[in-house]
C-alpha positions, 0 to 999 in steps of 0.5 A: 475536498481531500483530494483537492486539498492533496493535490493543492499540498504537492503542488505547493510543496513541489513549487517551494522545491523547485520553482518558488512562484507561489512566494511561500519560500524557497529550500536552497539548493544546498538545503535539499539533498538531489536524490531527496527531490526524485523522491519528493516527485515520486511521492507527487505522482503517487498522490496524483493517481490516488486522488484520480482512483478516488475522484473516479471511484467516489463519484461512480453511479452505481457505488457498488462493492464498496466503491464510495467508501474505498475512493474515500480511503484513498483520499485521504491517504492522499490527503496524508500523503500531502502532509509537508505541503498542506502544513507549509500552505495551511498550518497557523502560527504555532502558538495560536489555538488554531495549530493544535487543531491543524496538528490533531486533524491529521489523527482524524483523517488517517482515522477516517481512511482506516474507518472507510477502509472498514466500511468497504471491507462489509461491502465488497464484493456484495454486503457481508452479513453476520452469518458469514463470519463465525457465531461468537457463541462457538468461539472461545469465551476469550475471544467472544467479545472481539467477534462481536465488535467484528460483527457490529463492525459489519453494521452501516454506523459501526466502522465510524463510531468505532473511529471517532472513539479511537481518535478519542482515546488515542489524543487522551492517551497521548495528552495523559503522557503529556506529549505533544499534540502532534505526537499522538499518532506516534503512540504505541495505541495508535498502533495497536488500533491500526493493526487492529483495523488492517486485522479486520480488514483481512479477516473480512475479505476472507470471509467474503471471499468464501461467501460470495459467489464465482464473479464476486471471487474473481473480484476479490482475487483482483486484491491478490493480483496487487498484493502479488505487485506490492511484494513484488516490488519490496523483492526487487527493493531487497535484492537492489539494496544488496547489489547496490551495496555490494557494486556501489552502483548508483544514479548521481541525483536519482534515489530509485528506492522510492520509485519501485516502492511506489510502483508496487504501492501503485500495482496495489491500487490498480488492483483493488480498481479493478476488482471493485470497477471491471466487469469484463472477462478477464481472469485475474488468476493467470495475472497473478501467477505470471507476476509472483514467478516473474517477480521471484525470478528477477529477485532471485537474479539480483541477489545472484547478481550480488553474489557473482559481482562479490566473487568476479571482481575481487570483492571477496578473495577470488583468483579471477577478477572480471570488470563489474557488472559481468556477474550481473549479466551472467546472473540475468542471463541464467534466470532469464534461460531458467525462467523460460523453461520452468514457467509453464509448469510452475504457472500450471503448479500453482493453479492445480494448488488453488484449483482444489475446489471447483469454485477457485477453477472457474476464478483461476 
């Protein structure tokens, strides 16, 4: 149902920009800045592959590795990705009753993608038991308290139970401040309850990582593959914004910020699919090194290339002046030279790094 209902928002809200067949109403053309709408389209795409990833992995025959609960997160991110278009196709007139409650639900989904977040995090790659985190007894009196919500967390009710409480207190929180109803995810409670849950969540894919065996590590290090592509694409992000800024380059109608953005976001996914859905023989640690030392390379490259751009056509004081885009190339070119020669012996530095142990070889 989220992901229909997401799917069913983008849709809507792109017809609004664009088309206006549905008669919900239209944004001028002067209503709407051009590069906005790439925007608005990448943000479709996004929420079409993460309703997929979700419809696929919710409905999977066997639901291991938490499969259920993590298409469930995805769903409703997506749901909360559709967030302009559901409100112009379902949102009630604003004083009626009925708008508070479509105003508060959006608190309530986000509270369910982080709660099934939880909830994937105690069974992936196989259940995560008390035992494999710390006994709280030999932690810090200060800290017992915290390690035993963690390990009622690992409980099958513990992850819902503790997000039905947070909504509960975040809106009377919000409503003691005496702020809007719609406001209450804006709070600084609900942050911490965010940062909370994403707390959690690494600190038990640790813990699973270290108690499972060679196939569940290899799993879980499919995560890392993603997390090197989200990285990768905020590097790219950073070193464009500089270039971009020092050549003043642009794509007239095109914003391609979000587009890498969404990419690496996308990279993210694919790699939590793949760890939760293949079984094959491929090793996700050769992936892994082979992305970070690219991603690096061609960061760096940027922000050389902004470098050269501001010395080779007299942006700063220079006694050349070369046409624009020449120290882009150049910079490109040494990188590219650069990043032939060092590849294999990083790649081989950093598996002697992670293969210490003779578990992480056989994952590597």
């Amino acid at each position: 149902m989220l992901a229909a209902l997401a799917l069913t928002g983008q849709l809507v809200y792109l017809d609004v920009i664009f088309w206006n067949v549905s008669g919900l109403g239209a944004l001028g053309e002067n209503e709407l800045h051009p590069a906005l709408r790439s925007t608005v389209v990448t943000g479709a795409v996004v929420t079409v592959v993460v309703s997929v990833a979700a419809l696929t992995l919710g409905f999977r025959s066997d639901g291991e590795r938490g499969a259920r609960p993590f298409g469930l997160a995805l769903a409703a991110w997506g749901y909360l990705l559709a967030y302009s278009g559901l409100t112009i196709l379902l949102a009630p007139e604003p004083e009626t009753p009925a708008r508070a409650l479509f105003d508060a639900h959006f608190l309530l989904v986000e509270a369910l993608a982080l709660t099934a977040l939880l909830r994937f995090t105690a069974l992936f790659p196989v259940p995560l038991k008390r035992e494999a985190i710390q006994d709280p007894a030999t932690l810090n009196p200060l800290l017992q308290p915290a390690q035993h919500i963690r390990a009622w967390l690992l409980s099958p009710a513990g992850p819902w139970v503790a997000g039905a409480g947070a909504c509960v207190l975040t809106q009377a929180a919000n409503t003691a401040q005496g702020r809007p109803i719609q406001d209450a995810p804006l709070i600084v409670l609900a942050d911490v309850f965010r940062l909370t849950a994403l707390a959690v969540v690494v600190l038990n894919l640790r813990a699973a990582f270290v108690a499972t065996n060679t196939e569940g590590r290899r799993a879980g290090f499919w995560f890392v593959v993603g997390f090197t592509l989200l990285l990768g694409a905020v590097g790219l992000l950073l070193g464009g914004n500089v270039l971009t800024a020092v050549t003043k380059w642009a794509i007239p109608g095109f914003n391609w910020r979000p587009v890498v953005l969404d990419l690496g976001v996308l990279g993210l996914i694919w790699g939590a699919c793949m760890g939760i859905s293949y079984r094959g023989a491929l090793k996700p640690g050769p992936l892994a090194r082979r992305a970070s030392l690219l991603a690096s390379t061609v960061t760096v490259a940027l922000f050389l290339a902004a470098g050269l751009e501001s010395l080779l056509t007299g942006v700063v004081a220079s006694p050349v002046s070369l046409p624009r885009g020449f120290g882009t190339l150049i910079s490109f070119v040494a990188m590219g030279l650069l990043y032939v020669r060092i590849r294999e012996p990083v790649e081989s530095m950093l598996y002697r790094a992670w293969a210490d142990a003779p578990e992480a070889a056989r994952v590597l």
